[in-house]
C-alpha positions in Angstrom: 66.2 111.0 116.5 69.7 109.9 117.9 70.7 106.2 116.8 70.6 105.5 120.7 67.6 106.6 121.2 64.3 104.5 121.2 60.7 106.2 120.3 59.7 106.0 123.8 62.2 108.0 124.8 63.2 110.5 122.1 62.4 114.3 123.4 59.4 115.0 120.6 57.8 111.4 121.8 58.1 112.6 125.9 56.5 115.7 124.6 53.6 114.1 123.1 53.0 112.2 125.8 54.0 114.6 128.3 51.1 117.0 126.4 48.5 113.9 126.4 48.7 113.0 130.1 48.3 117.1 131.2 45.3 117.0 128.8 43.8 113.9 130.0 40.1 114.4 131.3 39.9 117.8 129.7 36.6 118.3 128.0 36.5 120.4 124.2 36.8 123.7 124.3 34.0 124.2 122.2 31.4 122.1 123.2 32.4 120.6 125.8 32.1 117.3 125.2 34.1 114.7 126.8 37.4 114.0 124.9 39.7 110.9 124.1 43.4 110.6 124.1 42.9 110.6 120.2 41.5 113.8 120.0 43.6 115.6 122.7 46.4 114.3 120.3 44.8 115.5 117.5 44.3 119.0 119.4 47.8 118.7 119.9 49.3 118.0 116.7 46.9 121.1 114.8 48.2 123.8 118.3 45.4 123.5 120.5 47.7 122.4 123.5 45.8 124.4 125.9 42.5 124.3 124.8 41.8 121.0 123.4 38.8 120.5 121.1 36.9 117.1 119.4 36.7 116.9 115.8 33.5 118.5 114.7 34.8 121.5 116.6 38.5 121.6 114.6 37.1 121.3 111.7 34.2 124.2 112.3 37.2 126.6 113.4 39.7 125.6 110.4 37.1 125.6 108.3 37.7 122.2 107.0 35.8 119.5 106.0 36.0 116.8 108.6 36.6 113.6 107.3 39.9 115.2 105.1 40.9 116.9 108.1 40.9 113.3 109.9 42.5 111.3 107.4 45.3 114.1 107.0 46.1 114.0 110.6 45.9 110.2 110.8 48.1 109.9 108.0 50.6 112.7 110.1 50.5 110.2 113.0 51.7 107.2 110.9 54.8 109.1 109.1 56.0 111.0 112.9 57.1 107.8 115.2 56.6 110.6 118.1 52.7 110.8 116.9 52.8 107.0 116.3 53.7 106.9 119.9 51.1 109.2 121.2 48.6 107.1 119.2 49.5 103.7 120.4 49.4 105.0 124.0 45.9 107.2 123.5 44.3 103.7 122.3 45.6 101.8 125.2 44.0 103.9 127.4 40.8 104.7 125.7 37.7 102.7 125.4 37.1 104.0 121.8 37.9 100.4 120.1 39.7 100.0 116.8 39.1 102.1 114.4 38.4 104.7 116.9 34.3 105.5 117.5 35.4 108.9 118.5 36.5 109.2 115.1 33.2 107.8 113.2 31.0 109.9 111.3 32.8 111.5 109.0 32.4 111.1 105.2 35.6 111.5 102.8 35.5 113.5 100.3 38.6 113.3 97.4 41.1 115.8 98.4 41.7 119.1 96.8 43.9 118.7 93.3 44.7 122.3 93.2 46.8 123.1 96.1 49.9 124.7 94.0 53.4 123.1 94.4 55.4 125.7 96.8 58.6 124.6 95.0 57.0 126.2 91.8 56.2 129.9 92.9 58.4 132.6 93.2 58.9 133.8 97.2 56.1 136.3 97.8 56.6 139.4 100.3 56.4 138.9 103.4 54.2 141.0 106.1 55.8 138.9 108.7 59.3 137.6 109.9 59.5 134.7 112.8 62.8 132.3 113.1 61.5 129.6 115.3 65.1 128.0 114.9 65.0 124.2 116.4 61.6 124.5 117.8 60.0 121.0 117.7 57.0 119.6 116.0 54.3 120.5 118.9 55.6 123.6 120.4 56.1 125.1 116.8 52.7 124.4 115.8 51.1 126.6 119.2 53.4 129.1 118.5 52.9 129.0 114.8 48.9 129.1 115.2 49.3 132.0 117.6 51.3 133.8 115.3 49.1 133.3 112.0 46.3 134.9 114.2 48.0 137.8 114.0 48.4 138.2 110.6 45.4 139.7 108.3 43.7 137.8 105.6 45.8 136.6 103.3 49.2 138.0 104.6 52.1 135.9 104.4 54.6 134.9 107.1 58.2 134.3 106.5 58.9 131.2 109.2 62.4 129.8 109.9 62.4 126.7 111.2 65.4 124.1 111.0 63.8 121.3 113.2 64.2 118.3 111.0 60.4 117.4 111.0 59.5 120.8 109.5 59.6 119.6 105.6 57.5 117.4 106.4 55.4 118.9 109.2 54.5 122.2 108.0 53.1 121.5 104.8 50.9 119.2 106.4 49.5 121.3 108.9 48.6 124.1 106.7 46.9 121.5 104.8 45.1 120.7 108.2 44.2 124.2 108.9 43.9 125.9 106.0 46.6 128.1 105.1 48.6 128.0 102.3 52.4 127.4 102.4 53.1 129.3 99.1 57.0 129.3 99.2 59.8 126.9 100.2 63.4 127.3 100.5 64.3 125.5 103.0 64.5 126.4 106.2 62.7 129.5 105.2 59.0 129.2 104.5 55.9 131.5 103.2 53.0 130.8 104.6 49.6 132.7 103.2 47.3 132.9 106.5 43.4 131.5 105.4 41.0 134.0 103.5 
């Protein structure tokens, strides 16, 4: 973000909430059930612009436990000012309360120990190529999700991407949705698509 800019009116913070007003009133995908502003932003933040989902149903299709899956996205919102944004204005309009009931039910388990370090491994090959350039925070996440459907089980995608969120927003979603970023060197990394 530019010095003269303020988080309500950087471009990745219009985006989010550009993204949570077109969603507003739009049921899951899955189950249709009714949906929050948390969730749509939660929808948002793991690629599921178009077809938001609630919880249960995110963590059914990543295959992820769904307490870990909502404390690593709440803990995304705090560290992104953009997210922080989208947050602040989902409450404000929702009648979920603090915490958020939409979010209850969940248990926590401890997180997984054994993710490897991608700084450690050596750069695997690569089945596929995609420079994403600049591409921000939720548009490279759509197109990122899109394009690790494509890929078979365990094949790797090389990713470019010099937005200067991606450190710090790519390994966190393929925590989210369960692939494994295997390689960094930045702005190139190697992500192993789910098994």
């Amino acid at each position: 973000m530019r010095a003269d800019e303020t988080p309500e009116n950087d471009a990745d913070t219009r985006a989010v909430l550009s993204a949570l007003a077109a969603l507003a009133g739009t049921p899951c995908a899955g189950c249709q059930a009714a949906l929050c502003g948390h969730l749509h932003l939660f929808s948002f933040m793991l690629g599921h612009r178009q077809a938001p989902r609630c919880l249960r149903c995110l963590a059914a299709e990543l295959e992820q436990e769904g307490g870990l899956l909502r404390r690593e996205l709440r803990a995304q919102v705090e560290r992104k000012p953009c997210l922080r944004q989208g947050w602040q204005r989902a409450s404000a309009q929702s009648r979920c309360g603090e915490p958020p009931r939409c979010l209850a039910g969940y248990a926590e388990s401890a997180p997984d120990a054994s993710a490897a370090d991608p700084a450690a491994a050596a750069a695997p090959e690569a089945d596929d190529f995609w420079d994403a350039g600049a591409m921000g925070c939720g548009e490279l996440v759509l197109r990122l999700r899109l394009r690790m459907r494509g890929l078979p089980s365990g094949g790797v995608l090389q990713l470019r991407a010099t937005d200067a969120g991606a450190p710090e927003d790519l390994p966190a979603w393929c925590r989210m949705v369960g692939h494994r970023l295997v390689f960094v060197k930045q702005p190139d990394y190697w992500i192993a698509s789910k098994e």
